[in-house]
N, C-alpha and C positions, 0 to 999 in steps of 0.2 A: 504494500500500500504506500501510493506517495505523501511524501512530506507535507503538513496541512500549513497552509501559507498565511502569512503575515495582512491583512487587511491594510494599507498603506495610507488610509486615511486614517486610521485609528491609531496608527503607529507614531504619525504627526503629533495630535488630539492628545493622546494619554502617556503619565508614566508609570512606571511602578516604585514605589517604597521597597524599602527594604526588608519589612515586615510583608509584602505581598501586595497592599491595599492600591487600590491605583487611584493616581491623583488627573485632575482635570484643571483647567482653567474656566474662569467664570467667562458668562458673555456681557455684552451690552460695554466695551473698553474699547471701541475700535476707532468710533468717529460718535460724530453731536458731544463732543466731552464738554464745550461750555456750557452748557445748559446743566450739567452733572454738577452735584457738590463735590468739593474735596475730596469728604470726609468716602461717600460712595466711590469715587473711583478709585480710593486709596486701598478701599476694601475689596473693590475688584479685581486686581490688580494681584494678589495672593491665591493662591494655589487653594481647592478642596479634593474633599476623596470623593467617588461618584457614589451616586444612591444606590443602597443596598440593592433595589431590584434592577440596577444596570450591571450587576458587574459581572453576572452568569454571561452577559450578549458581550460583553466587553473582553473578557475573559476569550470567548468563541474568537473575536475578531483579531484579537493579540496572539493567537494557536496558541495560549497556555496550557489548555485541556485537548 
């Protein structure tokens, strides 16, 4: 059976910790930033983990499993 392959937009998109957890970047930091408070883009701007019910499809698309 061949090798299951890397999803190349996901590979962009996510990373993984070192603990396994895969982090993402938040949206809405790209453009319109004057209208944005400081304080939100400052917040934007920092890494999260994805939501639990993404990480089975995220996981799939990384060929972790």
């Amino acid at each position: 059976m061949p090798k299951m392959k890397t999803n190349s937009g996901a590979k962009k998109r996510f990373t993984l910790t070192g603990t396994g957890k895969i982090k993402r970047k938040h949206a809405y930091k790209s453009h319109i930033l004057t209208k944005k408070s400081t304080k939100r883009k400052r917040n934007l701007g920092y890494f999260t983990e994805i939501n639990k019910a993404d990480q089975s499809n995220a996981k799939l698309l990384l060929a972790m499993k």
